[in-house]
C-alpha positions in Angstrom: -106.2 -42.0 105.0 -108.0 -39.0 105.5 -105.0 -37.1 107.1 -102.7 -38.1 104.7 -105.0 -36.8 101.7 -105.1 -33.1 104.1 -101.3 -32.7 104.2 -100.7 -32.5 100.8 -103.9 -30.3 100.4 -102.5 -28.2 103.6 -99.1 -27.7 101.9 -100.5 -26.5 98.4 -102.4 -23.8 100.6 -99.5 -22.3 102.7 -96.8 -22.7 99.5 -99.7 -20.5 97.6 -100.4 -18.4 100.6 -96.5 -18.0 100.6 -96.2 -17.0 97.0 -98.9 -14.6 96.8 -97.4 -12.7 100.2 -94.0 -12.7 98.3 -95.8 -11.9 95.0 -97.6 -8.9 96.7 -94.7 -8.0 98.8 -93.1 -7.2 95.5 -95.7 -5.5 94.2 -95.6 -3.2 96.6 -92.0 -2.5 96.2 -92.2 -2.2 92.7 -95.1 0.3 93.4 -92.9 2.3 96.0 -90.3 3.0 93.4 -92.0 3.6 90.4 -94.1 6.4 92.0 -92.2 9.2 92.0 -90.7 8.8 88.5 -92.4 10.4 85.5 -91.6 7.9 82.7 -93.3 8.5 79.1 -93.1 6.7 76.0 -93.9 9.6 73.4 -91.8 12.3 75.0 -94.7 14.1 76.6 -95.6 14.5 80.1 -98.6 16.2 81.7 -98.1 18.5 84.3 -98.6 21.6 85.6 -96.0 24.5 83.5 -95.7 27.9 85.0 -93.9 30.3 82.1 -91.3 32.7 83.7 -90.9 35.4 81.9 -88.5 39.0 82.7 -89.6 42.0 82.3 -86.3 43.2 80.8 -82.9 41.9 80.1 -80.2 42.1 82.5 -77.0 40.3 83.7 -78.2 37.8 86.2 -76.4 38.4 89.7 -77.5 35.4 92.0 -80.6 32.6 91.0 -82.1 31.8 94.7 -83.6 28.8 93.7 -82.4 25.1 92.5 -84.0 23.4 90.2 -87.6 21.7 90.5 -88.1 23.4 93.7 -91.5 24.6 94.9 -91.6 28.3 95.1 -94.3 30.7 96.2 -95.9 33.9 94.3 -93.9 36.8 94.6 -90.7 34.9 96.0 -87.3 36.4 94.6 -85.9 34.0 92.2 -82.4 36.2 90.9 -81.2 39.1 91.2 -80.5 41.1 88.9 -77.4 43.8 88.3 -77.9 47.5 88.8 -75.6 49.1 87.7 -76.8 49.9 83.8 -80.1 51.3 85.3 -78.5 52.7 87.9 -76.4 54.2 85.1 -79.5 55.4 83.2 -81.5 57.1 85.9 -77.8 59.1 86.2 -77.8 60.5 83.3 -81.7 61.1 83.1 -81.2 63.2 86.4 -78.0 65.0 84.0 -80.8 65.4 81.2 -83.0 67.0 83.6 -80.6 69.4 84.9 -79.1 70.4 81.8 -83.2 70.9 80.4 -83.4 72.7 83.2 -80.8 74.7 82.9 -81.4 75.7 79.5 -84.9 76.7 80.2 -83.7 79.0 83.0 -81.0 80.6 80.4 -83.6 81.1 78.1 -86.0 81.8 80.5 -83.1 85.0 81.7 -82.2 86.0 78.3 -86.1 87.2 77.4 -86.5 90.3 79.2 -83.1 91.4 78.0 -83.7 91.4 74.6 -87.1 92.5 74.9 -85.9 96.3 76.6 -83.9 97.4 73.5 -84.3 100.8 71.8 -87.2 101.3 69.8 -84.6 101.5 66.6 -83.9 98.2 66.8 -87.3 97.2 67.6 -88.1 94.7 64.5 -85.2 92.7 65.7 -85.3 92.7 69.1 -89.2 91.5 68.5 -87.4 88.7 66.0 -85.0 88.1 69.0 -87.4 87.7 71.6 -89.7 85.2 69.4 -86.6 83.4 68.9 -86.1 83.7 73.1 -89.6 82.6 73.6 -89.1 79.3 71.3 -85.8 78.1 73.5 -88.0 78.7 76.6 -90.4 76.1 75.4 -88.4 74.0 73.4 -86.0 74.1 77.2 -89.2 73.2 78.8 -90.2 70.3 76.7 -87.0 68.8 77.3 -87.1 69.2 81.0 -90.7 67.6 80.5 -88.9 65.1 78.4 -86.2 63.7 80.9 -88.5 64.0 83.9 -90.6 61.9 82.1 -87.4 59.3 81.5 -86.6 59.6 85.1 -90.5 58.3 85.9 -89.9 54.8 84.1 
């Protein structure tokens, strides 16, 4: 009677052994897919957010990156289009010739009016503080757009 009493006890064993291998089996599974997932049930999630922020506004050209992928510092993430600063140092070079120019026009116009006759000599000094003011007002402007070339 012994055995008989075993078998039944034997058989409540391995169907619990069985059903807590298929219980943890899925478990596991269940653990597998659930791990990479973010799920949340107050629309919040804690993580780790890097701001991106440009330095000026362009036209974006190209983005060299998808999205969520890992990217290291100083990688280029888009590129940008030239061609309005491009633009801009072009015509700061024109302001600097045309400063330039000026201030070497002005610059060549002061000895002129400064070797007049003597007769004339209260407006030739009125002319050449006149000169004297376009040379440095020219060379403020040359200052000016070299300085807009710089940035």
């Amino acid at each position: 009677m012994r055995e008989s009493a075993n078998k039944p006890r034997s058989r409540i064993i391995l169907v619990l052994l069985i059903a807590v291998l298929i219980f943890g089996g899925a478990a596991f599974g269940a653990w597998l897919y659930f791990a990479g997932t973010e799920s949340t049930d107050d629309a919040q999630v804690d993580g780790h957010i890097n701001p991106v922020n440009a330095r000026v506004g362009e036209i974006v050209k190209a983005v060299n990156v998808k999205e969520n992928q890992h990217v290291d510092a100083g990688a280029v993430l888009v590129q940008l289009d030239t061609r309005d600063f491009e633009l801009a140092i072009a015509r700061a070079e024109a302001d600097v010739a045309d400063a330039e120019a000026n201030y070497q026009a002005a610059k060549a116009g002061l000895p002129v009016v400064s070797t007049q006759s003597g007769s004339r000599l209260s407006s030739s000094q009125a002319s050449i503080v006149r000169a004297q003011g376009g040379v440095e007002a020219a060379q403020r402007d040359v200052d000016a757009a070299k300085a807009r070339v710089q940035l």
